[in-house]
C-alpha positions as CSV (number, residue, x, y, z in Angstrom):
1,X,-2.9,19.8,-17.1
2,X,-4.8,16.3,-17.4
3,X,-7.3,16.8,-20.7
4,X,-10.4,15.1,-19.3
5,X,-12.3,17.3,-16.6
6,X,-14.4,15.8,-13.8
7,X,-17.4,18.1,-13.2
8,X,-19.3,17.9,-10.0
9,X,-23.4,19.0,-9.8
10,X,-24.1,21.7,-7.4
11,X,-26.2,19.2,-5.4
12,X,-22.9,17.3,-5.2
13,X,-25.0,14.4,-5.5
14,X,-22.9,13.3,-9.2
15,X,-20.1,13.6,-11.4
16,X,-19.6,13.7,-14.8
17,X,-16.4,12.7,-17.5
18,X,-16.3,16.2,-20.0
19,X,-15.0,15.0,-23.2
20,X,-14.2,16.7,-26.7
21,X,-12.8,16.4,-30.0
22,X,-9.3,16.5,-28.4
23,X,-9.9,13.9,-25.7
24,X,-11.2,11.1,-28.0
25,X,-8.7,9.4,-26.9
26,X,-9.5,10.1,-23.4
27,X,-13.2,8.3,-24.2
28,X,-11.6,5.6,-25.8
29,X,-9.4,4.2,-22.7
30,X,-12.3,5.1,-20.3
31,X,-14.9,3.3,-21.9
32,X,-12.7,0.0,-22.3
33,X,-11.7,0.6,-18.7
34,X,-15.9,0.9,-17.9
35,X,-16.4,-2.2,-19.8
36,X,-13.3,-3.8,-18.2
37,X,-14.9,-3.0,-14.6
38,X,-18.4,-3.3,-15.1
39,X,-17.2,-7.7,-16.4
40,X,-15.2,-7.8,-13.4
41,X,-18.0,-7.3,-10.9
42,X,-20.8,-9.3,-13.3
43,X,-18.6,-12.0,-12.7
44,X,-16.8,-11.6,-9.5
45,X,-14.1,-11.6,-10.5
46,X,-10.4,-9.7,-10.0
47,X,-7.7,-8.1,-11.6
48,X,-4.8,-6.0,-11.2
49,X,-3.7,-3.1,-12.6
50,X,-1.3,-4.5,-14.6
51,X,-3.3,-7.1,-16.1
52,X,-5.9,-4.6,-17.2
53,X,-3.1,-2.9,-18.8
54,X,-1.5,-5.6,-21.1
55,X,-5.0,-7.0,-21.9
56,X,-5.5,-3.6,-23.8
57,X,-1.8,-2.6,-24.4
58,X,-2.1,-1.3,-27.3
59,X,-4.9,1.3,-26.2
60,X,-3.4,2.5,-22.9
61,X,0.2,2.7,-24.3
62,X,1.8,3.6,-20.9
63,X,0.4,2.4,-17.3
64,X,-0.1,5.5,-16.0
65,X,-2.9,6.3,-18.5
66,X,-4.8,3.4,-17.5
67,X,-4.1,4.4,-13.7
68,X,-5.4,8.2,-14.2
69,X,-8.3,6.5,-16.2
70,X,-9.4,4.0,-13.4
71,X,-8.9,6.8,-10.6
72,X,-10.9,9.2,-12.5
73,X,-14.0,6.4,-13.1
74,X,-13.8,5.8,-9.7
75,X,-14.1,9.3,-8.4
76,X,-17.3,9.5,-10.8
77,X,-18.7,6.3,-9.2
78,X,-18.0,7.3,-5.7
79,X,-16.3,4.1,-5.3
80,X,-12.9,2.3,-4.0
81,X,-10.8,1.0,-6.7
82,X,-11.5,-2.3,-4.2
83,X,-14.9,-1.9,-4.5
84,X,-14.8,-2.5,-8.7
85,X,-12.6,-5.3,-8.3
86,X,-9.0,-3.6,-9.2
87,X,-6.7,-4.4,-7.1
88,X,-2.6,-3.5,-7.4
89,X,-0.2,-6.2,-6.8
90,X,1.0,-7.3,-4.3
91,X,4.8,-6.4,-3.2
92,X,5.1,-4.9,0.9
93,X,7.3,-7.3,3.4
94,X,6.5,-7.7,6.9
95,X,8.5,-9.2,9.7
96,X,8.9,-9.4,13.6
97,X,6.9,-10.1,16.5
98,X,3.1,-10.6,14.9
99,X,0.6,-13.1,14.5
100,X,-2.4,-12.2,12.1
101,X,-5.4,-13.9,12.8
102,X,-8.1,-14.6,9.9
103,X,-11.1,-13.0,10.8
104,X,-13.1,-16.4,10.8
105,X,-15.4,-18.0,13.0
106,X,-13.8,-21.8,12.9
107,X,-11.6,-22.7,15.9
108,X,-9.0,-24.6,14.6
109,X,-7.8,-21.8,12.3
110,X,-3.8,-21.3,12.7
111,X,-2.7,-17.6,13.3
112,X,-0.1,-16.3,10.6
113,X,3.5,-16.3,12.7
114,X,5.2,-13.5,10.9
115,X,8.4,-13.8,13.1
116,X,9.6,-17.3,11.1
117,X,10.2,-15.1,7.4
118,X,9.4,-12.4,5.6
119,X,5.2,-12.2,4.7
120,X,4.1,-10.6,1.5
121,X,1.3,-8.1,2.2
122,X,-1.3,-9.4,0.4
123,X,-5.4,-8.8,-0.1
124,X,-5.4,-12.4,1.6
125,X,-4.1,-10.9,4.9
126,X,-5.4,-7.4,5.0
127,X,-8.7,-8.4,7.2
128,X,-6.7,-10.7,9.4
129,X,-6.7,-9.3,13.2
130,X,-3.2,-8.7,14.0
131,X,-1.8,-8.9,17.5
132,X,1.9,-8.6,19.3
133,X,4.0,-7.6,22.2
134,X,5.9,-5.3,19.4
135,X,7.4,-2.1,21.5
136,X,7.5,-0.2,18.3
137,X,7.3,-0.7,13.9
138,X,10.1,0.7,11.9
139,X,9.1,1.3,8.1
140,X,11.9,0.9,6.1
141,X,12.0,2.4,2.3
142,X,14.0,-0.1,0.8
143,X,13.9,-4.1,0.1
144,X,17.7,-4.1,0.6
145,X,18.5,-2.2,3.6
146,X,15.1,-4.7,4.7
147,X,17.3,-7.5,4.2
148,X,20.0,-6.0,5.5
149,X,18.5,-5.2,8.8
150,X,17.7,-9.0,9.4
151,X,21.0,-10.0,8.3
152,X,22.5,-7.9,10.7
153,X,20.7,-9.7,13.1
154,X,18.1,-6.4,14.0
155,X,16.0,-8.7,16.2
156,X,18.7,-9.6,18.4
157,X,19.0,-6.0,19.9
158,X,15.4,-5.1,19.1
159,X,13.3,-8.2,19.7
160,X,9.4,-6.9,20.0
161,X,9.7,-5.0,16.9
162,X,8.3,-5.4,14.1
163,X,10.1,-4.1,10.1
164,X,8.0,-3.2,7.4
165,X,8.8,-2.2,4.1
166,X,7.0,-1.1,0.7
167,X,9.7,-1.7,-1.4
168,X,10.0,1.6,-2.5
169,X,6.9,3.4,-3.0
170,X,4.2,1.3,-1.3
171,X,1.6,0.2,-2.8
172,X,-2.4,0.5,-1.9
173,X,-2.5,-2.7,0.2
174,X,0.4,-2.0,2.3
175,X,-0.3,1.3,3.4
176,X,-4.2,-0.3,4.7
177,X,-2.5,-3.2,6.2
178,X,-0.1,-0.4,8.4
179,X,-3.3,1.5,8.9
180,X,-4.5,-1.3,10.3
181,X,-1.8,-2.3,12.9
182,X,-2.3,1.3,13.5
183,X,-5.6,0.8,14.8
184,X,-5.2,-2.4,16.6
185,X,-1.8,-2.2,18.2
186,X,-1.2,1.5,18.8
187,X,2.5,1.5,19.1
188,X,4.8,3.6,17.9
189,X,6.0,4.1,14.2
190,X,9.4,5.2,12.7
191,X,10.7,5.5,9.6
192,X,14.2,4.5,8.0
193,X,14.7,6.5,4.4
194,X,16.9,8.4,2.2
195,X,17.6,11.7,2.7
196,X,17.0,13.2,-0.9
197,X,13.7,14.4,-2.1
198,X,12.9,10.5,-3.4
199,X,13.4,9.4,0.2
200,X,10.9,12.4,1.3
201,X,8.3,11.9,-1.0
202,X,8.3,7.9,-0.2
203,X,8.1,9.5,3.5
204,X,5.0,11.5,2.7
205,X,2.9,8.7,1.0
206,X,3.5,6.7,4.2
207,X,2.3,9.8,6.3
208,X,-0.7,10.7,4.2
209,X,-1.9,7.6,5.9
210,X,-0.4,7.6,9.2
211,X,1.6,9.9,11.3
212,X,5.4,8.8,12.5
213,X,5.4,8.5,15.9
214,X,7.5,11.7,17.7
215,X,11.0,9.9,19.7
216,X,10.1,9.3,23.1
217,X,13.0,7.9,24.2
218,X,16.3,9.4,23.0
219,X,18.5,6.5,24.1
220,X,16.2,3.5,21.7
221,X,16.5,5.9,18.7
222,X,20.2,6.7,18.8
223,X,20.3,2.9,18.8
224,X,18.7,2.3,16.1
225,X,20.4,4.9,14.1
226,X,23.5,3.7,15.1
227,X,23.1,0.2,14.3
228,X,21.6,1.4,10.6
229,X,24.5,4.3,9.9
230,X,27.4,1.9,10.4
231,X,26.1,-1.0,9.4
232,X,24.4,-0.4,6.0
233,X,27.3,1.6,4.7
């Protein structure tokens, strides 16, 4: 059980950090954290979650203490971790048949072609209006069976597609930016992971923000698991 206690009013209007003689070292990361943040915005300013970590190493001690601290400061603030300037870095891959569009008014602005190479999914593109001809997205847990699919030549049997992958567990900005295609293209989504209970809890981050789209068409998915079973082992 996590030492420091977030208390809600009644009114639910506020929250409130509980701290004793035991969590002192609970206050301590939190208010360098507060301070952290509250330079960040002054001065517009960004940083991610790892810089914030080895500027103060030897407080936090282990990441995850200074990701519990930030998640708990911004529960109390009501706030994104976006919204105080912390952002995570950036690490998702996306390829296939889509163009992202920045969300500008100028004319002469290029759309991003994401079917010439792999494009990190970055805060840069996140706003950008995506459009394709895609049939369907297949999110793919690994970098290497990523890789794998391309240089197998995926997009020779499965053209309008587009792959996806978090490298693992993905991180904040990858799951908005498949939220987003969500919203805009409203295709189909699959998934491609282990079977062990690593692969499934990858699974259920991805689903906690959108669902996996049920198999419509048996003949497409025996295809693809096909092509994947034989050709990754």
């Amino acid at each position: 059980m996590r030492a420091t206690n977030i208390c809600r009013s009644l009114d639910e209007s506020c929250q409130q950090l509980h701290y004793n003689k035991s969590t002192l070292r609970k206050l301590a990361v939190n208010s360098r954290n507060i301070s952290q943040i509250y330079q960040l915005i002054v001065k517009s300013q960004k940083s991610t979650l790892r810089d914030l970590y080895y500027d103060h190493k030897h407080l936090f001690a282990r990441q995850d203490s200074l990701n519990r601290s930030v998640s708990d400061l911004c529960q109390v603030l009501n706030m994104q971790r976006c919204q105080v300037n912390v952002i995570s870095c950036s690490k998702g891959l996306v390829f296939g048949r889509l163009c992202l569009t920045p969300f500008k008014e100028k004319e002469d602005i290029t759309p991003l072609d994401c079917s010439k190479e792999p494009i990190l999914i970055s805060e840069s593109i996140i706003c950008h209006i995506p459009s394709s001809s895609a049939r369907f997205i297949l999110v793919v847990e690994k970098d290497a069976t990523f890789q794998k699919l391309i240089d197998d030549n995926f997009f020779e049997l499965y053209p309008r597609s587009i792959l996806v992958t978090g490298k693992g567990y993905p991180d904040l900005i990858t799951r908005q930016f498949l939220s987003r295609l969500i919203d805009h293209l409203n295709i189909p989504i699959h998934g491609l992971f282990d079977a062990d209970p690593h692969g499934m809890e990858i699974f259920l981050t991805y689903k906690s923000v959108y669902i996996f789209s049920p198999v419509h068409d048996m003949s497409d998915s025996r295809k693809i698991r096909a092509m994947t079973d034989t050709r990754l082992q």
